[in-house]
Structures are given as structure tokens and as C-alpha cells.
C-alpha positions as CSV (number, residue, x, y, z in Angstrom):
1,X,-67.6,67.2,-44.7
2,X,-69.0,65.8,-47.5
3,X,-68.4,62.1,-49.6
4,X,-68.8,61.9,-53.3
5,X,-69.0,58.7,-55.1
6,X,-68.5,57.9,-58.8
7,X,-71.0,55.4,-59.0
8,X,-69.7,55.2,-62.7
9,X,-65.7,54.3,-61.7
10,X,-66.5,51.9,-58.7
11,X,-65.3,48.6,-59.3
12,X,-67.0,47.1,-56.3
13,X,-63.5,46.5,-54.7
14,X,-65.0,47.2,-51.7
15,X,-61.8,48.9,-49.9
16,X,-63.7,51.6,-48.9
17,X,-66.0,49.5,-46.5
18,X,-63.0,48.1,-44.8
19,X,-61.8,51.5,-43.8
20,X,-65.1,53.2,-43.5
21,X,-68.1,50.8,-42.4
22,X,-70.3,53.0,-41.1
23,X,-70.3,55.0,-44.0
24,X,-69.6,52.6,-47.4
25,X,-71.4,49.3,-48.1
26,X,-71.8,47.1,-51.0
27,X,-74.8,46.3,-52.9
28,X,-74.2,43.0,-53.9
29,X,-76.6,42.7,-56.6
30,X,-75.3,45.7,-58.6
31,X,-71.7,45.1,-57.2
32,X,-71.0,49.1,-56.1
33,X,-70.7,51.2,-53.3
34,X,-73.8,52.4,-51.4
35,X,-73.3,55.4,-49.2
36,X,-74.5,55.4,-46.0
37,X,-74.0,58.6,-44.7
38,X,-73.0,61.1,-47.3
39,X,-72.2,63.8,-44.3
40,X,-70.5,61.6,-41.8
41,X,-69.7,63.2,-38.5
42,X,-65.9,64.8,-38.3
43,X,-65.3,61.8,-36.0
44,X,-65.1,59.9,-39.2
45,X,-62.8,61.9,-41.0
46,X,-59.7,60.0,-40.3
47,X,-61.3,56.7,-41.5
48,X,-63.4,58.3,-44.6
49,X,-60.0,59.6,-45.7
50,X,-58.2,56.7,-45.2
51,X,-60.8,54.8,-47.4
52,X,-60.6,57.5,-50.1
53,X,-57.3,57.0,-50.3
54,X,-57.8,52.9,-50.1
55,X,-59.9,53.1,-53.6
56,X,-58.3,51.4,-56.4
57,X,-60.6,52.9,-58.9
58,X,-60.2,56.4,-57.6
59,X,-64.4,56.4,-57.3
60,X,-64.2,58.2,-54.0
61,X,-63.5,62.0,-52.8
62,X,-64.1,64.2,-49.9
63,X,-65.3,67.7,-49.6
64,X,-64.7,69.8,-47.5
């Protein structure tokens, strides 16, 4: 599995680090999403998908 990010779309919204922490932060300074772990384990699929589906600015996708 793999995460994408728009860096371009996000909106800083920041839904995805609710769903996903150990994957999505925030850098404050620029006001997007950092990703932490672009290949997160398949014990976070459930939660990665659930914060791709959480984004407002569609910014988020998953591969695979």
C-alpha cells in the first residue's frame, strides 16, 4: 500500500491526522500535510482509508 499526497490541493484541514496519526501530520508553519509513513503497514489500511475518504480537498489517495 502506498499514500499519495497533493501537496498542491491540501488545505491543511487536517482530517486526515484525525483518522490516520501515525501516518498524516501537519506542518504548521506551511499549514499542509506531512506524511509520515508513505508505505504504512496493512494494519493501517482501514484507518488510511478512512482518512482518504475524510479529506475535504480530495488531496489524498491510496495505492494499491
Amino acid at each position: 500500500m502506498k499514500v499519495l499526497v497533493d501537496i498542491d490541493a491540501c488545505q491543511g484541514f487536517a482530517c486526515c491526522m484525525m483518522e490516520a496519526p501515525t501516518v498524516f501530520d501537519l506542518e504548521e508553519s506551511i499549514g499542509k500535510v506531512v506524511l509520515l509513513k508513505e508505505h504504512p503497514g496493512e494494519e493501517l489500511r482501514d484507518a488510511v482509508a478512512a482518512a482518504v475518504r475524510a479529506c475535504p480537498a480530495n488531496a489524498l489517495a491510496l495505492e494499491g
